[in-house]
N, C-alpha and C positions, 0 to 999 in steps of 0.2 A: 504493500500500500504506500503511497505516496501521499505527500504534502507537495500544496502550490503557496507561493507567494508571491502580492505583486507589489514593487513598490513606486509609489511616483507615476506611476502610467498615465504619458500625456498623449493623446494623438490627433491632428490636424486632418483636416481635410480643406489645403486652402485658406481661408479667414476662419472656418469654423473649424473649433475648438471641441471632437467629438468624446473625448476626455479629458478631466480637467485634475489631474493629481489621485488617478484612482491608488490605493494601496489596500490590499486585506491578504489574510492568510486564511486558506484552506485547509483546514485540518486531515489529516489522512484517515479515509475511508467514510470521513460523512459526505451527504448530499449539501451540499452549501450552493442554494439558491438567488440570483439575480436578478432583483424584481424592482418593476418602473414601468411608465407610461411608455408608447411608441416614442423612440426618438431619442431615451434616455442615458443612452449607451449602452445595455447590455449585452446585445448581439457584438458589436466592433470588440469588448472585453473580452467575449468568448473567443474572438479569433485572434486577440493579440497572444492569451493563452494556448490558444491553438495552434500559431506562427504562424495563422496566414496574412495576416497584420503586423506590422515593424510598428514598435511606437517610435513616436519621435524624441521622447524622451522616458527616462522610467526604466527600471529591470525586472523581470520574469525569472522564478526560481524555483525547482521541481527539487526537493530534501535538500535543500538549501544552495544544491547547482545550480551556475546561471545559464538559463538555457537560454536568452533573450535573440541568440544570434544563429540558432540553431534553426535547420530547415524542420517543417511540420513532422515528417517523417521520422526524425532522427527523435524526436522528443516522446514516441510511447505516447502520443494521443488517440482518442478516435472519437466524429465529432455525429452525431444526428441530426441533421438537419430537418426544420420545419414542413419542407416538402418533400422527404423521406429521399429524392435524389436517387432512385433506384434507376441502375439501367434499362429500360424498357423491352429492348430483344436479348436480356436477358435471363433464362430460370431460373427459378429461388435460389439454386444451388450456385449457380457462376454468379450470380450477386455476390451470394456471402463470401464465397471463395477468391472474389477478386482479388480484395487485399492480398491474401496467403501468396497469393498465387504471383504478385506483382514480386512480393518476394521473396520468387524462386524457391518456396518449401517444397519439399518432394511431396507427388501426389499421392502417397501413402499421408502422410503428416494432413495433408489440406483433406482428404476425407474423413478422418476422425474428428479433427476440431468444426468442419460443419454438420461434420453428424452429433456431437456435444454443442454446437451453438444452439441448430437448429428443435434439437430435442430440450435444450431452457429456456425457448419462449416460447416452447408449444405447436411447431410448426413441423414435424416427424411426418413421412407422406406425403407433402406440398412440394417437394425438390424442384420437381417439373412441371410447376405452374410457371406462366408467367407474370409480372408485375400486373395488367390488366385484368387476371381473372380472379386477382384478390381483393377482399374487402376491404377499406380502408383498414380497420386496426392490423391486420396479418400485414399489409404494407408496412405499418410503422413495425412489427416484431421485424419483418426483415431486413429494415433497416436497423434495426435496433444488433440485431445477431450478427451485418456483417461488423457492426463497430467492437461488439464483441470476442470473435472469432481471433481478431489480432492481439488479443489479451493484452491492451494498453494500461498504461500506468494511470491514467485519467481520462475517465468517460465524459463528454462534455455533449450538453442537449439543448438544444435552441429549439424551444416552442414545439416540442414533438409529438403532444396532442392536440396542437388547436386547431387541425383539420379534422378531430373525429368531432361527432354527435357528441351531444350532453354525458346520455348514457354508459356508450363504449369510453367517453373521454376519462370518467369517474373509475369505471372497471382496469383500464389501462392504469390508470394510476397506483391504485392499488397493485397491479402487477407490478409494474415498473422498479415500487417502494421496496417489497417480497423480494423480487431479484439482487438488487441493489444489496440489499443487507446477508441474500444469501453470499452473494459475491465479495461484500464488502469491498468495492472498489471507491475511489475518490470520484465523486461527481460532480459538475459546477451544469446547475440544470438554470436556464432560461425561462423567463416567463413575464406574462405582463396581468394574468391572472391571479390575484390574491389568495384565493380560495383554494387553487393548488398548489401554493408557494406553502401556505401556513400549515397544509395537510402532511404534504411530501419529506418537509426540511428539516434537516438537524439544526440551522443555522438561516438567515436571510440575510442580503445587503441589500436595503433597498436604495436605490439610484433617481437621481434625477439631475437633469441638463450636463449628464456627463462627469458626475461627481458622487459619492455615497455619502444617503444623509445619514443614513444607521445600520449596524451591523449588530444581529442579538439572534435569540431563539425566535423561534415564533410569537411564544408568548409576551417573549420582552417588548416584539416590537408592535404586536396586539395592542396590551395593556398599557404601557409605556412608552408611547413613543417619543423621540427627544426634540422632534424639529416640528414643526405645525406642518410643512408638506406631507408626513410620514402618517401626522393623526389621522389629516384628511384621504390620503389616499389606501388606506389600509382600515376595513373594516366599511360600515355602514353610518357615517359620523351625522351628527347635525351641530352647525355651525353657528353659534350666537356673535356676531361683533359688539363691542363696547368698548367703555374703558375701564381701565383695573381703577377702580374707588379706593381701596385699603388696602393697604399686604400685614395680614394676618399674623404673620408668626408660626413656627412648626411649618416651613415652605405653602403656606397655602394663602390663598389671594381672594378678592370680593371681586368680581367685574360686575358693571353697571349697563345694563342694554336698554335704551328709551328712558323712560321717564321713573317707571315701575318695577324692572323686572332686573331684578339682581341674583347672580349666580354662584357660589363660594366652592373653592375647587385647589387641585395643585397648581402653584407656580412652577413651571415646568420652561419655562426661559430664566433665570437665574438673576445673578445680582442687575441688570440694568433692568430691569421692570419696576419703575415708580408708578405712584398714583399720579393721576390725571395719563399717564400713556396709555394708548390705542392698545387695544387688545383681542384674545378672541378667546372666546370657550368653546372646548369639544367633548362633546357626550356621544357617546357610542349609543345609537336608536334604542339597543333592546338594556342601553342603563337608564332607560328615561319610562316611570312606570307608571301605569295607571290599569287600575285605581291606586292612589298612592299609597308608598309603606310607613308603618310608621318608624319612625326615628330617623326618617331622611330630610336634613335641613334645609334642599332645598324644594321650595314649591313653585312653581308657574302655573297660573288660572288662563286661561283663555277660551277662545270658541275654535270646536273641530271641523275644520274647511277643507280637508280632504278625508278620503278613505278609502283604501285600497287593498282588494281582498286576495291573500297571496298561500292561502289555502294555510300553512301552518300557522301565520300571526297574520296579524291587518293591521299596515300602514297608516300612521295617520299623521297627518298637520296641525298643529295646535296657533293659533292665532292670537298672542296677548290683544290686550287693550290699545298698546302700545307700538304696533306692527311687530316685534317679537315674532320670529317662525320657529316651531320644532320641533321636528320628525321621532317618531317613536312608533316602536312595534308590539304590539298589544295579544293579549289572546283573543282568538274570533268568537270567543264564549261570553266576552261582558265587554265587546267592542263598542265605543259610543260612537252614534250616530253623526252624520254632516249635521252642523250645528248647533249641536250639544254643549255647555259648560261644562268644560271637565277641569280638572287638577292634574300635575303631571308631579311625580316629586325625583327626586336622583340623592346619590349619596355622592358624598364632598369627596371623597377617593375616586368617586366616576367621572367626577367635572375635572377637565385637563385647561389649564389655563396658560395663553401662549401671549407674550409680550410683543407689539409689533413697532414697527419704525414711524415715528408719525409722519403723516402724509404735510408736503413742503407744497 
């Protein structure tokens, strides 16, 4: 098993700046996942890790070798791509074998390890299909087997279910996860879907504009996240603007939203968050309850102006007096009504409170 490390990783394309000081360490044999909006860099990261990308500045290091200058080949990767990149007049078999085969293994050796790839993701008997007469998920297995087959020091996967179905995309998953740990190889998997980042991962860095704003488990970066892009994009957030009224003491803060509606929560920006600065509170939808619980300090009253039935909870918008919006997900059993005066209440550990720049 292997460890990856990057450090410094800058890369250009031109005036744009498509990495901006990326560095993190991949632990050997977890899944350490790369998660961000289109456009954020994770794909260009993969392939600097991968050598099909040179940065322009910055080093790459496989158990603390510098492989930075090393051709793809020479560095024990193998990569999956999103569009699984299988040769077409190819059958299963000269797929997966292509690798072996590029390097001269005897074709004693290239039969056994595609009959061992083929038989760990379940594809035994398919040899002599070809790419067209398979389903999408049997496409990504075989893509997945030829990357295997070369028994690389680091598995690397760019977006490798977001061509299947809802369905097959969840089932894969949990495949994927099963394999990985029987194999226990180092993964650096892609994504821009949350939901499989937080499911799959030993680890997450989440990215944006070319930079990492946080690197934790899942849960760190669930429950705590360190940067307002991270809260907002991870999870199901609703967003109150204000500004911080008081700072509390024991890290926690008062923001002030409209005229009425005040919300007490973590200071989660640090020493430069004064009162009177712009700010924002983030509530994760299903920490926002109703009917409310007791002993949670804070309360917002308003009217329910939407509702949206999503079969295991319903959606709703809550409407202060004060323009105030705030989304929460409710049981369909005692859902109130478009309309309705309800009460919402949250706990002071669920309110994330983020200090912003004031606007010039």
């Amino acid at each position: 098993m292997t460890s990856v490390r990057l450090e410094g990783i800058v890369k250009r394309y031109g005036l744009f700046k498509a990495l901006d000081g990326v560095s993190f360490e991949v632990r050997s044999g977890e899944i350490f996942t790369l998660l961000g909006p289109s456009g954020c860099g994770k794909t260009t990261t993969l392939r600097v890790v991968a050598g099909f990308e040179e940065p322009d500045e910055g080093r790459v290091y496989f158990d603390g070798e510098d492989v930075t200058e090393l051709k793809p080949y020479e560095r024990g990767t193998a990569m999956v791509f999103q569009n699984y990149a299988l040769w077409p007049h190819m059958k299963v078999y000269d797929n997966v074998a292509y690798g072996l085969r590029i390097r001269r293994l005897p074709e004693s050796e290239v039969r056994r390890r595609v009959k061992w790839a083929l038989e760990l993701v379940g594809l035994s008997g398919l040899e002599d299909r070809y790419p067209h007469q398979l389903s999408g998920g049997q496409q990504q297995r075989v893509a997945l087997a030829r990357a295997l087959v070369v028994e690389p020091r680091v598995l690397l996967l760019d977006e490798p279910l977001s061509n299947l179905d809802a369905h097959l995309r969840l089932r894969m998953r949990e495949e994927l996860v099963s394999l990985q740990r029987k194999l226990g190889i180092t993964t650096i998997y892609v994504t821009h879907d949350q939901e499989e980042a937080l499911s799959i991962s030993d680890r997450i860095a989440v990215m944006n504009r070319g930079r990492i704003e946080q690197i934790g488990t899942p849960e760190e970066v669930y429950n705590r996240p360190r940067t307002l892009f991270t809260a907002t994009f991870i999870g199901r957030p609703t967003m109150v603007k204000g500004v911080i009224s008081r700072l509390l003491g024991g890290g926690l803060a008062e923001l002030r939203a409209g005229e009425s509606t005040v919300l007490r929560g973590i200071l989660m920006s640090g020493s430069e968050a004064q009162p009177g600065r712009p700010g924002v509170a983030v509530i994760k939808m299903e920490n926002l309850h109703y009917p409310p619980e007791p002993g949670e300090t804070n309360r917002v009253r308003g009217k329910v102006v939407v509702s949206m039935y999503l079969g295991w909870r319903v959606h709703i918008v809550v409407e202060t007096d004060d323009g105030v919006r705030l989304s929460a997900l409710v049981s369909p059993r005692n859902a109130p009504k478009p309309g309705s005066q309800v009460e919402l209440s949250a706990n002071v550990e669920d309110v994330l409170i983020y200090a912003q720049e004031p606007e010039v």
